[in-house]
N, C-alpha and C positions, 0 to 999 in steps of 0.2 A: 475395532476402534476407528471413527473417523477419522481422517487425514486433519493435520489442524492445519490452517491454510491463515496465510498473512497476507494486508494489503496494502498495494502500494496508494502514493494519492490519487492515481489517478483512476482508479477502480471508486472510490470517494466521488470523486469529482464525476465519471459518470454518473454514478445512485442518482445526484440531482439535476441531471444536462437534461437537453431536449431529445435527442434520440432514445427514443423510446426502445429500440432493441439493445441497444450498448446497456442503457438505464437497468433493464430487467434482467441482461448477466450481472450488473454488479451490485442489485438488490437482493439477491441470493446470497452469497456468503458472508454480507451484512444481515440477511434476516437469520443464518447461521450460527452468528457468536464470533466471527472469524477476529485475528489479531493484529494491530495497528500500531505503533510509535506515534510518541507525543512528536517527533519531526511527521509524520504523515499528516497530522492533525494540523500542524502549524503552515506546510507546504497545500494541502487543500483550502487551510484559510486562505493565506495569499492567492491563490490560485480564482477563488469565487470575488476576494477582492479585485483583484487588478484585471482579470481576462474578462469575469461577467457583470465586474462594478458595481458589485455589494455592497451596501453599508454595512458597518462593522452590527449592526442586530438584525440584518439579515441574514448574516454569515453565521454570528454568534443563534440564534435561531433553527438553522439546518445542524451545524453541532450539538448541537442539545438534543435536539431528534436525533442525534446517527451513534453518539458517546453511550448513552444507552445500552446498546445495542451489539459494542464492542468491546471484546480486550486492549484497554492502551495501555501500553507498557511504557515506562521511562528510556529516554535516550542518558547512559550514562557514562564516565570515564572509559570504563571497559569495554563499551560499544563502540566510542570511537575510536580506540587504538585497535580490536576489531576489523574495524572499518578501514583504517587505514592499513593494515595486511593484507585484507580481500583486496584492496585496491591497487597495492602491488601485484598482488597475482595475478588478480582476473583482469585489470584493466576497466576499471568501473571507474567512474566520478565520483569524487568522495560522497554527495548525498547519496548515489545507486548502491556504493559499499555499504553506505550507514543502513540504508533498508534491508541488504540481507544479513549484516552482520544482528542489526536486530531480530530481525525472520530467525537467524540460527541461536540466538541468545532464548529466543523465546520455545524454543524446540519445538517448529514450525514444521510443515512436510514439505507445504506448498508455499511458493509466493506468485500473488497476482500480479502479474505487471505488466503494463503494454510496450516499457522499455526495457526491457531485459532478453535477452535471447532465450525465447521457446523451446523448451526443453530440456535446457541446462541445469542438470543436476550438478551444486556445489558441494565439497565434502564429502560426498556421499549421502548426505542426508536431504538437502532442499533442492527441490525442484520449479524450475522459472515456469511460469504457465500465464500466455497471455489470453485470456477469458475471451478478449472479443473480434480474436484470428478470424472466428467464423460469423461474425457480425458483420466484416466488410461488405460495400458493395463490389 
C-alpha cells in the first residue's frame, strides 16, 4: 500500500512558484491524491495573496485547479486540542502542531514540509520529509 503523505502550504505554494525544480517536486504528490487541511488551503490563499499579490480570483482560480486533485479534510475541535498537545511536546507553533496533529488525524505516513525538521518521525507513526532538501542550490 502507498504511503499516504500530507501537505504542508508550502508544498501548495511551490505547485504554482516560478522555480521550476521546487514546482515539479511539489506537483507530484498533488498529481498523487496526497492530503491537505482546510488551514493549508486557507494559509496558501494568504500566502499567493499577500507574498505574490493575487487577486482574490486569481487565487480562487489556482484552488480550483489544485481542490480537485486533493484530500481536504476539516480542521476541527479535536484537531486543535491535538494540536495544542503536539505543541507542548514537540515545541512546534501552534499552526506547525495544527498541521501534524491533522497529518496524524488523517492517518497520514508522510508530511511534506520545508519547516519541519527532516526526518522526524512523530508517534511513531508520521514522518517530516522536506521534498525539496535536494532542490537547493
Amino acid at each position: 500500500m502507498p504511503a499516504r503523505v500530507f501537505l504542508d502550504s508550502n508544498v501548495l505554494i511551490y505547485s504554482v512558484g516560478d522555480d521550476q525544480a521546487r514546482r515539479q517536486v511539489a506537483e507530484e504528490p498533488i498529481a498523487d491524491g496526497a492530503v491537505v487541511s482546510a488551514q493549508v488551503i486557507a494559509e496558501t490563499a494568504a500566502v499567493l495573496r499577500r507574498k505574490f499579490g493575487l487577486a482574490p480570483a486569481g487565487v480562487l482560480a489556482i484552488l480550483e485547479a489544485v481542490l480537485p486533485r486533493v484530500e481536504c479534510r476539516p480542521l476541527d475541535a479535536d484537531t486543535v486540542l491535538s494540536a495544542l498537545r503536539l505543541a507542548e511536546r514537540l515545541g512546534y507553533s501552534h499552526h506547525g502542531s495544527q498541521i501534524v496533529a491533522a497529518a496524524l488525524a488523517a492517518d497520514c505516513d508522510i508530511l511534506y514540509s520545508e519547516d519541519m525538521q527532516h526526518g522526524q518521525v512523530i508517534d511513531g507513526k508520521l514522518t517530516t520529509v522536506n521534498p525539496f532538501a535536494a532542490t537547493r542550490p
